[in-house]
N, C-alpha and C positions, 0 to 999 in steps of 0.2 A: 380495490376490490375486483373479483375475477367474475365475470361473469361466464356461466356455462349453462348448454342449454343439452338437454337429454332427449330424445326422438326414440322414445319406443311407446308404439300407441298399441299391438296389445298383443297377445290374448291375455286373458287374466292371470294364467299363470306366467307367462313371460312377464309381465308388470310387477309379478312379486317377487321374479328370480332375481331384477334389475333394483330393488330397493336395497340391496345390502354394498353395492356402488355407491350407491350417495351417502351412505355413512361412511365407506372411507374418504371418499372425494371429502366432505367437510372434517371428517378427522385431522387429514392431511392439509386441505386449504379452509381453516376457519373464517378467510373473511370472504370465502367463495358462495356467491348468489346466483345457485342453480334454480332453475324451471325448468318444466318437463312436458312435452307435447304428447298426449293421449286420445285413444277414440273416447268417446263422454262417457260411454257405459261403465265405463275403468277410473273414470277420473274423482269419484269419490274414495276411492284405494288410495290415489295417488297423493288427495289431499292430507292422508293420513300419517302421509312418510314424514320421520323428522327430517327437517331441514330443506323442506321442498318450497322456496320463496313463490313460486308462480304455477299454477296450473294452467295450459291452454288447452284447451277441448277442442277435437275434430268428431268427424262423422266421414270419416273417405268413404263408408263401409255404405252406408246409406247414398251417399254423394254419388258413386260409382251408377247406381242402378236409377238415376234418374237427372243424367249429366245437365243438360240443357233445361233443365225448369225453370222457374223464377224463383223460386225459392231456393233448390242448391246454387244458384249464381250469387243469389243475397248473400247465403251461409257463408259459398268460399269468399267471397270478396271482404266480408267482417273478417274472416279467421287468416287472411292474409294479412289484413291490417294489426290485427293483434297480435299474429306471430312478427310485424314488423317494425313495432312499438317499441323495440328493444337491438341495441345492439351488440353480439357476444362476443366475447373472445375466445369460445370452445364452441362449437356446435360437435354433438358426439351422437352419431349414429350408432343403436346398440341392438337395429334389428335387420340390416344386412337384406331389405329389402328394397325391391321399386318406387313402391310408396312412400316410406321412411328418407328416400334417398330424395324423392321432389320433397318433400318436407326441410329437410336439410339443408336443401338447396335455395328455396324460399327465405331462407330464415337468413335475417343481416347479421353480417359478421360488423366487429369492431374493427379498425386500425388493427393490421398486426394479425389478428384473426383469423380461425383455420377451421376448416372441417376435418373432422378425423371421422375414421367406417372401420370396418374389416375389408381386412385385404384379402378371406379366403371364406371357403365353405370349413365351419364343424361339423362332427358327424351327429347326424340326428336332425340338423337342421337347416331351414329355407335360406338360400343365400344365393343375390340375381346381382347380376353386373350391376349395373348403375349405381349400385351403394359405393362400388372403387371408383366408380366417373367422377363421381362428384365432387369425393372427398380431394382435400391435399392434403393428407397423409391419410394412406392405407396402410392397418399393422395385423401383420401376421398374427395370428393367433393357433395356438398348437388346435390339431384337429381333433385330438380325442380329451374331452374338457368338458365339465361341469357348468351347467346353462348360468347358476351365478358366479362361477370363477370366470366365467369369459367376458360377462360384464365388468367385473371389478379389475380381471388385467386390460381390457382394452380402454378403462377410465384413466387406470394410472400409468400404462405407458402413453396417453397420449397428456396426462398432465403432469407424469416425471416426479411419480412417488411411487411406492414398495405396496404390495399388497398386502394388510395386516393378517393375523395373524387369525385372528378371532372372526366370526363372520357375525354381524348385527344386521337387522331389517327394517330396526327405528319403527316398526309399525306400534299408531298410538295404541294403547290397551288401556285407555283408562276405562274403560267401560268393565273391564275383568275386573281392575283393582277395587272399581267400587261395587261391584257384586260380590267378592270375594269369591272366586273361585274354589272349590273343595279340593285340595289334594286327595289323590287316590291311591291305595294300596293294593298289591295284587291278592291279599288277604279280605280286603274291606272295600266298599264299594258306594260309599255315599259321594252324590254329585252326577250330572248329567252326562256323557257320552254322545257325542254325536257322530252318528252313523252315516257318513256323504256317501250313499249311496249311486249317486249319479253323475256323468261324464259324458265329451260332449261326443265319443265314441264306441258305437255298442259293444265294440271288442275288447274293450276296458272294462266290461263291469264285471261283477263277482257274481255268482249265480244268486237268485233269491233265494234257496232252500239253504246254502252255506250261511248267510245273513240272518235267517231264524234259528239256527241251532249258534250261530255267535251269541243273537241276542239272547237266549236263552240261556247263556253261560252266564251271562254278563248281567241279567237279571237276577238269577240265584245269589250272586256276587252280593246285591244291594242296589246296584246303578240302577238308575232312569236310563231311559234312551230318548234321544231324540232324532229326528228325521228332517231335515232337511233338503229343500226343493228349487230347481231352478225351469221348470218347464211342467206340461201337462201329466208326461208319460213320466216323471221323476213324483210327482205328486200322487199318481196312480200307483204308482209303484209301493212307493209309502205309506198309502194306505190299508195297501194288502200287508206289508209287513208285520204292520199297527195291529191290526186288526187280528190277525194270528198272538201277536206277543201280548196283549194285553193293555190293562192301563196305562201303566206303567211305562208306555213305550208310545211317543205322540209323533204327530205332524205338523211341522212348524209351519206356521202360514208363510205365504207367498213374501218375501221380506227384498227389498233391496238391498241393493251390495253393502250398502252404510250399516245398514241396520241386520243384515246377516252377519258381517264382521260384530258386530258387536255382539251379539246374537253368544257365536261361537266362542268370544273373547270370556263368555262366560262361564263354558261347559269348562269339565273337571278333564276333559281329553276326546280326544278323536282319533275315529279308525276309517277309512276310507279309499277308492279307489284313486287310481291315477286322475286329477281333477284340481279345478282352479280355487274349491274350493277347499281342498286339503292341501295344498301350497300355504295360501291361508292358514288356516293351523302350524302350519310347521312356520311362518312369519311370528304368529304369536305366540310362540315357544310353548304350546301345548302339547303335553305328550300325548305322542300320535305314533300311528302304524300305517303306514302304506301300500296297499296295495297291489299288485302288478301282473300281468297277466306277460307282458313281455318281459326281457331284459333291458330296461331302459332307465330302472333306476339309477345308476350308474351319472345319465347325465341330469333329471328331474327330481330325482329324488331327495329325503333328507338327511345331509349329512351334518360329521363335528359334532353331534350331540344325543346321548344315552338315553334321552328322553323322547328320540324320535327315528325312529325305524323304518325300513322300508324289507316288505316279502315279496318274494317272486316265486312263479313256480308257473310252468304249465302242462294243462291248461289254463291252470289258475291254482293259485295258494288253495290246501285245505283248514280245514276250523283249525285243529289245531296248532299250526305253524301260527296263525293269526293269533292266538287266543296268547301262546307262549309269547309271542312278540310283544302284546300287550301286559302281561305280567311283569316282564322286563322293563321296560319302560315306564309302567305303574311304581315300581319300587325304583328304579331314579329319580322318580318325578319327588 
């Protein structure tokens, strides 16, 4: 049995881009027993991926801003022992950072055992020396690349298989299957829509007044809406939408990541901004439209499937280009 150990602790959308990795890594090595090191916010995502034997939870993020306490000295001195409870034969760095790279470095290798990282910066993203310090083997990776192609090539040249063909994200959905999900038509409209309004940057969002004449289309349609919240100013925001569109068009209470995945697992599709939680969606193979106010879907964005779009335009996509996107993707779906 091969033991491998995964190091990407987060943001939320990087954690989602890196789950279609480990469905080839076990495609490839079925009798391969990966774990995966996450910051804890994330690690109920992480419990969800097929094939994930082990979750270990950090807090660097928290840990950073209050180094010398008695209680981060508690936390890191448990989360060493448990990162050292195990010993692997892959430690695979898959976020090219400082921190990921003392993680890595921490973490026991088996006999024989190796660290693999990237060996270079992609374009789009954070990438600091110490992730090549560490490693013994550092692999090239092409610079202009898809945030989940680069996980999935830097898993299988450092464990010496092909990257398949087909991209899967193993996120569980039983939570859709037992709600039954509504198929939607660009014709017909029954089943909920959830509108991710919110992202963790405010040059990412869509204007609100484009968001009421969406929703307004999409209500004639037949759809519900739903709203979705990860903060104050995203629940304020919600409310105003709500409130404008009608009944018909709610605010979903404050929900954890477990319970918003499943949440969403159950809407008929999603439209949303560049955001962690439309990655989500495009994980649960929900047809979905993304957003973009930059050119960046190219590397975030979702690709390989009719059922999931991405618009760009700026300053930002108008209604229509959105409204068409979702049409299309309505009648894939």
């Amino acid at each position: 049995m091969v033991k491998v150990l995964i190091v990407k602790l987060s943001s939320l959308g990087d954690v989602v881009h890196t789950m279609p990795a480990v469905q080839d890594l076990r495609a490839a090595l079925p009798d391969a027993r990966i774990d995966w090191v996450v910051e804890k916010g994330f690690a109920p995502l992480v419990q969800r991926c097929a094939g994930v034997h082990r979750v270990i939870e950090c807090e660097l993020r928290r840990w950073r801003r209050a180094p010398l306490s008695a209680q981060t000295r508690g936390e890191w001195r448990a989360f060493r022992a448990e990162l050292g409870s195990e010993a692997y034969d892959a430690v695979i760095d898959l976020q090219g950072l400082a921190k990921s790279a003392l993680v890595s470095r921490l973490a026991r290798l088996a006999p024989q055992g190796k660290r693999y990282a990237l060996a270079n910066r992609t374009e789009g993203s954070g990438y600091e020396a110490p992730t090549r310090w560490v490693a013994d083997v550092a692999i090239t990776v092409q610079p202009h690349i898809h945030a989940v192609q680069r996980a999935r090539v830097l898993c299988a040249r450092a464990l010496g298989y092909e990257v398949p063909d087909l991209t899967h994200f193993g996120l569980d959905v039983h939570a859709r299957r037992a709600t039954g999900a509504i198929k939607t038509g660009a014709s017909g409209g029954d089943g909920e829509i959830a509108l991710v309004h919110g992202t963790s940057r405010d040059d990412k969002l869509w204007p609100e007044p484009h968001w009421l004449e969406l929703g307004r289309r999409l209500l004639e349609h037949g759809h519900t809406l739903g709203l979705p919240h990860g903060s104050e100013a995203e629940r304020e925001r919600g409310q105003r939408l709500a409130a404008t569109l009608g009944p018909r068009a709610s605010v979903w209470p404050r929900l954890d990541l477990a319970a918003l995945t499943d949440r969403l697992a159950g809407c008929a599709g999603a439209i949303g901004v560049d955001s962690g939680l439309s990655h989500i969606a495009v994980a649960l193979d929900l047809p979905h439209v993304q957003i973009y106010n930059f050119d960046t879907a190219w590397r975030t964005g979702p690709v390989g499937s009719s059922r999931q779009v991405s618009v760009f335009a700026q300053p930002a996509p108008d209604v229509d280009a959105v409204q068409q996107a979702w049409r299309e993707v309505s009648w894939a779906a």
